[in-house]
N, C-alpha and C positions, 0 to 999 in steps of 0.2 A: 521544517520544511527542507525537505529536499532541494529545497529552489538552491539554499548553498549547501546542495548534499557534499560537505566537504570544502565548506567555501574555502576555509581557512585550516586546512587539514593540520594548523599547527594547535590549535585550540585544543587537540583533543590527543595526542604520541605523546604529551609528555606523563612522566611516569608518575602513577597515583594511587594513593589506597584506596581499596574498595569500601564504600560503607556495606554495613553488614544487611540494614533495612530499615526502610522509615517507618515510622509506629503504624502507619496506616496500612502498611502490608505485610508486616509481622501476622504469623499465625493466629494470633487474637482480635484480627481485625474483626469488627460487626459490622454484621451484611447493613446496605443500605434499605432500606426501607422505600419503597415507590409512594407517591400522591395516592388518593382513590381515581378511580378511571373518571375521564373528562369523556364527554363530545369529541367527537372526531375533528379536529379543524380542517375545514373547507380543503387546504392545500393538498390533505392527505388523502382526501373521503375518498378518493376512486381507486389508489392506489393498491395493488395489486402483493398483499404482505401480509404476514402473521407474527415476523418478529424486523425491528431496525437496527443492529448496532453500530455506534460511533463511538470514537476515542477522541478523546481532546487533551492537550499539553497546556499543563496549566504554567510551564515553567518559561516558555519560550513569547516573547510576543513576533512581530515581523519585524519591528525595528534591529531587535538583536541580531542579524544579519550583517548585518553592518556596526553596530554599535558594537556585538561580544556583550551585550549584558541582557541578564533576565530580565523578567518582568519583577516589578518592583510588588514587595510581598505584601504592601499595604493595601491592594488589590484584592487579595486572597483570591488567587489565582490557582487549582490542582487539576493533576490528570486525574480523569474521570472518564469511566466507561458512560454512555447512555444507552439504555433499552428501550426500546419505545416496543409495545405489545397491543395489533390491532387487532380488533374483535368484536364484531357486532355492533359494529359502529361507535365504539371508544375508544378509548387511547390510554392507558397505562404507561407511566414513564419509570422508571428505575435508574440510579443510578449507585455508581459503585468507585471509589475510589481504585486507582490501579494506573501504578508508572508504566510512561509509554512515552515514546521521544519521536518530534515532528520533524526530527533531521536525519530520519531513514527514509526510505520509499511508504510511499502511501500501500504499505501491505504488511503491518505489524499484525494487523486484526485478521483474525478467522474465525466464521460461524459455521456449526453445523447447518447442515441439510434442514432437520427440523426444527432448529432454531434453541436446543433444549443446552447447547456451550458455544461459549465464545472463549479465544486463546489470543492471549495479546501477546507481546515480547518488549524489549527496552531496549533500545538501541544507547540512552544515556538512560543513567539512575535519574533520579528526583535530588533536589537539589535536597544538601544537606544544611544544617543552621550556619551561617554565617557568607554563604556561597552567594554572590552577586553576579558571576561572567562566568559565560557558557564553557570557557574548557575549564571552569574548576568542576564541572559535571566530572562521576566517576563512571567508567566505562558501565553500560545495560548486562546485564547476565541473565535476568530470568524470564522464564515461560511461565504462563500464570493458566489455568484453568479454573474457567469462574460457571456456574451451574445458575444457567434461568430458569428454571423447571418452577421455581415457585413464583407463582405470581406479584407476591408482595417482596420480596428481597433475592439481592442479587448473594449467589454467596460463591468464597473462593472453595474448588473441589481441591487443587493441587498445586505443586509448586516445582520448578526445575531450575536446577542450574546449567547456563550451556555458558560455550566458551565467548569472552568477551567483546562487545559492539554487533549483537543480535541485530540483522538486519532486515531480515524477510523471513515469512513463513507462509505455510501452506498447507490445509488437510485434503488428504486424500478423497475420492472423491466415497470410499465405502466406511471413511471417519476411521478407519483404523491406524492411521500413521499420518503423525507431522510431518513435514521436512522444514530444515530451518537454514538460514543461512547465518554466519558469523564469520565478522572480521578480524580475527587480533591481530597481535603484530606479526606473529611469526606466520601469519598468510590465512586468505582465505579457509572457509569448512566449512563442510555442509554434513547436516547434523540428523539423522534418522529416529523417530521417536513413535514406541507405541502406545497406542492413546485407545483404553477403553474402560468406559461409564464413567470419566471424568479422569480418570490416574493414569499418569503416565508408566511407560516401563525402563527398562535399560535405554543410554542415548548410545547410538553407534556413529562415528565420528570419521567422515570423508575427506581429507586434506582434500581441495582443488587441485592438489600441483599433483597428487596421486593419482586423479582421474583423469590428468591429460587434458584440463580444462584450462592451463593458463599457459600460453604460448611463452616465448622468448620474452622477458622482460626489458628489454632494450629497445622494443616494440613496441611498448604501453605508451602511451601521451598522460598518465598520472598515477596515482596509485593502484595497484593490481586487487581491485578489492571487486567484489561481486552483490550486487542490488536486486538479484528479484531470483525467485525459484518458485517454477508452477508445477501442480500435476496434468500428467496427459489424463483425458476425461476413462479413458482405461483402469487407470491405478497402476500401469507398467511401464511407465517413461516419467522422465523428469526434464524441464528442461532449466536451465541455469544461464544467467547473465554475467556475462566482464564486460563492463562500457569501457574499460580504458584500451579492449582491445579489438571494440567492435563487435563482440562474436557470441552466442548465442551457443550452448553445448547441452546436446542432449545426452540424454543417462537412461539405460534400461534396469527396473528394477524387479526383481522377486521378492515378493514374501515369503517365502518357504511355509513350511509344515508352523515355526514357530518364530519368535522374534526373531532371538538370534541366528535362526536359518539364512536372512532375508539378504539380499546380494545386491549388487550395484554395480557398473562396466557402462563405457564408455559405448553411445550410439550410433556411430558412422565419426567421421569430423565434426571440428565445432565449426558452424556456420555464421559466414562473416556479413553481417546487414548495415544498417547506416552508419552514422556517425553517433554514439553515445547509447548503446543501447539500454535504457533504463530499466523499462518494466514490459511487461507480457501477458499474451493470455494466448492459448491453443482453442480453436474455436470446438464447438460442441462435437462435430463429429468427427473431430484427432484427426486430419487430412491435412490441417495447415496451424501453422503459428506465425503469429502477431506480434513485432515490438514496437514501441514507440521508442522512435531516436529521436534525445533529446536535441543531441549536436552542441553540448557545455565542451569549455577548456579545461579539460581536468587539473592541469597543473597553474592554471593560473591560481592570483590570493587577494584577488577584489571581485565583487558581486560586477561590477563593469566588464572586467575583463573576463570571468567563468559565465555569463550571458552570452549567447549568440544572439547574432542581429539578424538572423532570417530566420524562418517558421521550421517547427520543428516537423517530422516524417514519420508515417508508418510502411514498415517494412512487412512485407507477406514471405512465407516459406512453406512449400510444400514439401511436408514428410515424406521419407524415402518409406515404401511397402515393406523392401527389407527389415526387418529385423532388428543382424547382426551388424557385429564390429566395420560392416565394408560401407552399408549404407549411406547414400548420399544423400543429405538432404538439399533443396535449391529455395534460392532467393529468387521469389519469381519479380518482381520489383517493389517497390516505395509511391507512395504519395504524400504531399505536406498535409499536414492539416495546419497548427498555428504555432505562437511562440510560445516555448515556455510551457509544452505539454508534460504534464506529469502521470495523472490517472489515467486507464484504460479497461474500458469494459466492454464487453460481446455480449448479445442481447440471447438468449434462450435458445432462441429459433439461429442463431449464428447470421441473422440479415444485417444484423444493422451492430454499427460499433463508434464510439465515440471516445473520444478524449478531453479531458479539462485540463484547460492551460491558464496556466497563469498571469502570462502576458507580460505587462511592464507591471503589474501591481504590486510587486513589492522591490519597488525602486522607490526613493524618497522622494517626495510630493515636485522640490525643486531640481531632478533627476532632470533632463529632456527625455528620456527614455521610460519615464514614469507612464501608466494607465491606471483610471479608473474602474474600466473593464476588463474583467477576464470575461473565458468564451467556454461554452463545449464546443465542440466539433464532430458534426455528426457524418459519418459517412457507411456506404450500403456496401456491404458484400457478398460476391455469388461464392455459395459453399464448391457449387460444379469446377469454376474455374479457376478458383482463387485470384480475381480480379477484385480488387477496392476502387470506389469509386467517391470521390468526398460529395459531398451533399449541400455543406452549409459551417458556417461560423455562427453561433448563436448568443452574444453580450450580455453581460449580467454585471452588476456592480459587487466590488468585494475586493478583500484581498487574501491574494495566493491559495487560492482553491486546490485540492489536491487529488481526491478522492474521488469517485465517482460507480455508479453503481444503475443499471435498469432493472426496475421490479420484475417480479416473473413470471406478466403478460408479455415483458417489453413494451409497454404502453407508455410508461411511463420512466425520467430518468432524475436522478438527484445527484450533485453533486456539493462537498464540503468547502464551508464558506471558514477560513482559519479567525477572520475578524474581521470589522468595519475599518472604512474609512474613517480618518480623527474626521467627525462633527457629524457623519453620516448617520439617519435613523436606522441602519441595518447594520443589525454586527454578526458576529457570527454563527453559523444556522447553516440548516441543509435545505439550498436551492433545489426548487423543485419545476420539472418539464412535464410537460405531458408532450407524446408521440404524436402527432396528427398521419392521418394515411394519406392515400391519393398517392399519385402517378410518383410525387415528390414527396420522401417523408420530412417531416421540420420536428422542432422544437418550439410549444409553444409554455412560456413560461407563466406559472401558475403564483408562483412567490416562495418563500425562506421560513421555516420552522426554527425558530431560535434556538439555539442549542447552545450548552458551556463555552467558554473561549476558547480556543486553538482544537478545533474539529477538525480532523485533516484525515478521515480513513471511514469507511461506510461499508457495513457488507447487510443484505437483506436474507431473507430466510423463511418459509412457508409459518 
């Protein structure tokens, strides 16, 4: 979880060998084998999908936030990919072992278009034998390319190594290129990858400080490290997040004739939006872009003190028509929606946009700052004017939800529930909405699909 993306940034600098792989993702791993297909359950029946996938960490629980220690292994606790495959009114589940860490941005996971790969990354390894407290975790390095094409098992197509603390990733919108983001020490990088029928090709390797995306460092409120990288719905823009410096940088890209062709330069300036800009999305018709500011203390080293106590905001920007290097892009304003917003989804049609926050729920039960509820937060946007307008807060019990995602009517919206309440019959699962219309759109909640522990990432797929 994000919730301390960095709570305790000391957990994880100090100097470590890598393990090379855990047997379960060593090249010999066997595909997981799916159930036979079930009945559709009630929550999902109208939903609007042909493939689901979610990642879950099996290594982290919510207490480790605070405490620095895993989940206790007599649990048997693992990351795990879920597929869920709807069809004719049943449900196919699959699942697949595959390291993935819940203390990047809810955007480790990427599905195709038509549902046929999913690309996850590791922001930490999997814990190795003997490993009890999260900064004995070894820095994430790899990209994984796993192939659902076959109904009964999931299997891995490919494997990459990129530079250490993978934090985001992103497919293009014509599946021919990843973009990745990675932290190591020696500074942010964003990592260009092409990707077709499952294999990757050459990675081409962007320092941040070479694209003129990290301002003066004496400016930062904490580490100069970057959390989200989306593509413009084009395939010819990128944009990139610094929340330590508030600012938002866009990137114009070509592909060229071939990979190695492919270029990257700097968009106008980077533009400067709320406090903490976490994560994004450029709505469907590349006119404006979306961040959710969190508004964390980046340098603070207690979940008390890297908590803000007022709700967090989404920031709108409309893209400059230009082009080139001169292009101005503008912040046309912010609206709150709640605390503790992590996830951010645009719904197809580009009307409606929502955020899942977390709230107090993962603060310890005798917290005063504790909640039993997290919320989405649904609110309506005009594509013409780039006006947001919040709508509603919508409660749901859980804790530290992260993910979220609207199917591809928009009718419907899910987001990831990481685990229950201690003593709570709901653990964790993908809450599910349905959209209601009328003058006012709401959320009306349908209930939770149980899913592995530490669910924190959801992408849907035809």
């Amino acid at each position: 979880m994000r919730l301390l993306h960095r709570l305790r940034p000391l957990l994880h600098r100090a100097p470590r060998l890598l393990r090379q792989c855990t047997p379960a993702l060593c090249a010999g791993l066997a595909a997981c084998a799916g159930v036979p297909p079930e009945p559709l359950p009630e929550v999902l029946r109208d939903l609007d999908a042909g493939t689901i996938a979610t990642v879950s960490d099996g290594d982290m629980r919510a207490e480790g936030y605070a405490t620095g220690e895993l989940a206790p292994l007599d649990q048997g606790l693992r990351d795990t990919l879920t597929v869920l495959k709807l069809q004719g009114g049943h449900l196919r589940t699959l699942r697949y072992e595959v390291s993935n860490s819940v203390t990047a941005p809810p955007e480790v996971l990427a599905l195709s278009r038509d549902g046929r790969w999913a690309l996850v990354i590791e922001r930490l390894q999997q814990r190795a034998p003997g490993q009890t407290r999260v900064r004995e975790l070894a820095p994430g390095r790899q990209l994984i390319a796993l192939d659902l094409g076959d109904p009964q098992a999931v299997r891995q197509a490919d494997r990459l190594t990129l530079a250490d603390f993978a934090e985001a990733l992103a497919l293009s919108p014509d599946g021919a290129w990843l973009a990745v983001l990675s932290n190591p020490r020696d500074g942010p990088v964003l990592q260009l990858v092409p990707f077709q029928a499952g294999r990757f090709g050459p990675v081409r390797r962007y320092p941040l400080a070479g694209l003129g995306a990290l301002g003066d460092p004496a400016t930062a409120r904490g580490p100069l490290s970057a959390t989200n990288v989306q593509w413009h719905p084009s395939g010819q823009a990128l944009a990139v997040h610094v929340p330590a410096q508030d600012r938002v940088v866009m990137l114009r890209f070509e592909a060229g004739l071939a990979p190695q062709e492919a270029t990257l330069r700097p968009w106008g300036a980077p533009v400067q939006v709320g406090r903490d800009p976490f994560v994004g999305r450029f709505t469907p018709d590349g006119r404006h872009y979306l961040t959710s500011d969190w508004g964390r203390d980046l340098s603070a080293q207690t979940l008390e003190q890297r908590l803000p106590q007022r709700p967090s905001s989404l920031s709108v920007v409309r893209l400059a028509d230009d082009t080139g290097p001169a292009a101005l892009h503008r912040r046309l304003g912010s609206v709150e929606t709640d605390d503790n917003a992590e996830g951010l989804a645009v719904s197809r049609d580009g009307r409606l946009v929502a955020t899942v926050n977390m709230r107090g729920t993962g603060f310890p039960p005798d917290s005063p700052r504790h909640h039993r509820d997290a919320s989405v937060s649904l609110l309506r946007f005009d594509p013409a004017s780039g006006s947001l307008t919040k709508l509603g807060d919508h409660h749901f019990e859980g804790v530290l939800p992260e993910g979220g995602s609207f199917d591809l009517s928009g009718r419907h919206f899910v987001a990831t529930v990481f685990q229950g309440h201690r003593g709570s019959a709901q653990g964790a699962g993908l809450e599910v909405f349905r959209v209601t219309g009328g003058e006012v759109p709401t959320l009306q909640r349908l209930g939770r699909l149980p899913l592995p522990h530490g669910v924190h990432h959801v992408q849907i797929a035809r």
